[in-house]
N, C-alpha and C positions, 0 to 999 in steps of 0.2 A: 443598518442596511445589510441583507446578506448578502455574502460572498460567494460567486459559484463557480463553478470549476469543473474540468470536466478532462479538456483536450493537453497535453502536452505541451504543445505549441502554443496555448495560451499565453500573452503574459501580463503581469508577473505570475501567477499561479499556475502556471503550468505543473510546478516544482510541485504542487500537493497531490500530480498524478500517480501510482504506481509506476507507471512507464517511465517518468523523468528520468536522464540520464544522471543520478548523483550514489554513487559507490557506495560500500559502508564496511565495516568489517564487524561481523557479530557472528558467534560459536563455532572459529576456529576459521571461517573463510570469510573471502572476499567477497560481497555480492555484488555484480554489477545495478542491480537497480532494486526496490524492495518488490517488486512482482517477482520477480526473481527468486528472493528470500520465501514468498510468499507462498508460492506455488512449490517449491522445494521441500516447504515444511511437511505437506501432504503425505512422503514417501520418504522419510528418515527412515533410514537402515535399510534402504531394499536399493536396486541398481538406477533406479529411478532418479534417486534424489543426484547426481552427478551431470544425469540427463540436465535438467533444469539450471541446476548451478552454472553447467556451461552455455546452454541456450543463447543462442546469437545475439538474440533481440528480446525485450521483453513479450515482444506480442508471439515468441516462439515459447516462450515460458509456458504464456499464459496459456496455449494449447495446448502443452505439454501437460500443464497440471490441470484442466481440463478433459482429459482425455480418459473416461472409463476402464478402458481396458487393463491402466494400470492398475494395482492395490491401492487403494486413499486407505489410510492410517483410521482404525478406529474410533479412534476418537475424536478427530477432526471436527467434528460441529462444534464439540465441547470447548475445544483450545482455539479453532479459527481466531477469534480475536484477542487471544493473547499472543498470539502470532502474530496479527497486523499491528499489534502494540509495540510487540517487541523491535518489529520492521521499521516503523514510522520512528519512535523515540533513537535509533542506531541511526537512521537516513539524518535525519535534521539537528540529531546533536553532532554530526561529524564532518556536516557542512553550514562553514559558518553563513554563505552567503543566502542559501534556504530558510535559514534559522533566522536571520533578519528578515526575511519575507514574511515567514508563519509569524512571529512575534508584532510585526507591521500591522498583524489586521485586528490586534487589540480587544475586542471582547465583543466581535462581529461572528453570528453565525455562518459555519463555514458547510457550504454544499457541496456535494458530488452531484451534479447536472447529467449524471447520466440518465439515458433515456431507456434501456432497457434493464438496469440493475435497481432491483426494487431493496436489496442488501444493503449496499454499499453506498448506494446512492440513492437518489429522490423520484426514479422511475420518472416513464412520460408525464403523469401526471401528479406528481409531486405527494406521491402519498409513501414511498419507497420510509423506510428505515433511518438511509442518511450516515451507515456508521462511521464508513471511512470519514467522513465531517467532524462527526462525534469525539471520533478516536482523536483525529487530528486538533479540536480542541482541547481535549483531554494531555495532551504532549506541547500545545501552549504553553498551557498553565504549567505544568513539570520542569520546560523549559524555563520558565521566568524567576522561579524561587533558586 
């Protein structure tokens, strides 16, 4: 049966959000949350990428990295998911109690329920991509060996 997920405040999977409040330390900083990580990677090396790191809250990140006006790094389409890889594999191997959550749901498809990301998630009508899901099985399995 799939697992779906979506809000924060869900639980137990809330933790599979970008937003969840769980730390990590990968390429020399702290991140408060992997949206955080996420949105920062966009703008390495320019004044931006500090904006984000420090960002209050994720949902500030994620306008932050969102926001046109800045320069998005060239190559961005190519790397985005090896950035949310790299995000997601640092968030849940550095917190054990997430890491028994993700590892809990066993070899269940895992959904991003959002309604308007057809990317990340399964879009209103379930026809979305699903990566962030994807990904998040993919760091399962990584985690389990």
């Amino acid at each position: 049966m799939p697992i779906y997920f979506y809000s924060v405040n869900s639980i137990p999977y809330g933790c599979f959000s970008n937003f969840s409040n769980h730390s990590f330390e990968l390429d020399g900083h702290k991140w408060k949350t992997s949206e955080h990580y996420f949105q920062a990677q966009k703008f390495v090396g320019t004044k931006y990428f500090s904006d984000v790191l420090n960002a209050s809250s994720p949902r500030k990140a994620a306008s932050l990295g969102r926001n046109r006006s800045f320069p998005l790094r060239k190559d961005w389409e190519e790397v985005k998911e090896d950035v949310m890889r790299e995000a997601l594999f640092a968030k849940f191997s550095q917190n054990e109690s997430i890491k028994s959550v993700l590892l809990s749901t066993e070899e269940e498809e895992l959904i991003e329920d959002s309604p308007i990301d057809y990317y990340w998630g399964c879009g209103q009508d379930q026809t979305g991509k699903n990566r962030l899901g994807c990904l998040l099985a993919e760091i399962r399995e990584k985690l389990r060996d």
